[in-house]
N, C-alpha and C positions, 0 to 999 in steps of 0.2 A: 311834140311837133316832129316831123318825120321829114329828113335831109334834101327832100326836095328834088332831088336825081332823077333820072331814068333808072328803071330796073334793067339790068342785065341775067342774061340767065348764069345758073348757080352752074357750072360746066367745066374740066379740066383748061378750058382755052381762056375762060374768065378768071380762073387763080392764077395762070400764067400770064397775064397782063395786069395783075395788080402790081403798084410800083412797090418798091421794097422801102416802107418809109411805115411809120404808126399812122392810127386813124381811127376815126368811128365807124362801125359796120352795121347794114340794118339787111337783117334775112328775114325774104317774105315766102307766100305762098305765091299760087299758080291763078291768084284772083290779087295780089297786090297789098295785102292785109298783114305788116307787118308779125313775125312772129318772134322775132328778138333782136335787141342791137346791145354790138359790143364794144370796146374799145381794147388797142392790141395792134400788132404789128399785123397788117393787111393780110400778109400770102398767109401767115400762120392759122390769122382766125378765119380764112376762104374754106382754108384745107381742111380745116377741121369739119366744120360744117359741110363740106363736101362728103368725108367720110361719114360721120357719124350721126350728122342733124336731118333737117324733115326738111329745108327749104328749098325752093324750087328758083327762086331769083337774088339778086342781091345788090347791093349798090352803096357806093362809100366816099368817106368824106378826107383825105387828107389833112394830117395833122403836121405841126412842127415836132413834137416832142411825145414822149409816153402823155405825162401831163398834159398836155394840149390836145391830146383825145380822147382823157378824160373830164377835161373840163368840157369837151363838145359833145361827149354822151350825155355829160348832165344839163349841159341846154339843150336837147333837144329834146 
């Protein structure tokens, strides 16, 4: 099941507005078709996938804790 969000583009101006807090991450492509989702402290897993992955949008779900964005990767 996929977090329900708006996509945002995958972009320097979109990792610089994520809040600095853990969460669930889902990176899609350039048609909305998820291509992976993480859990991880926001700015770090943006940037990552900014440098190194293939996705072209992105969109996330705030967490309270590491645990609590892992338990929300695994419902979703």
């Amino acid at each position: 099941m996929a977090l329900g969000k708006r996509w945002k583009p995958l972009e320097r101006k979109t990792v610089g507005s994520a809040p600095d807090a853990y969460g669930v991450v889902e990176f899609g492509d350039g048609d909305g078709t998820v291509l992976r989702a993480a859990a991880g402290f926001l700015p770090d897993e943006l940037r990552e996938e900014l440098s190194y992955g293939e996705a072209s949008q992105v969109r996330w779900k705030r967490a309270q804790s590491r645990d609590h964005a892992e338990r929300l990767l695994e419902e979703r």
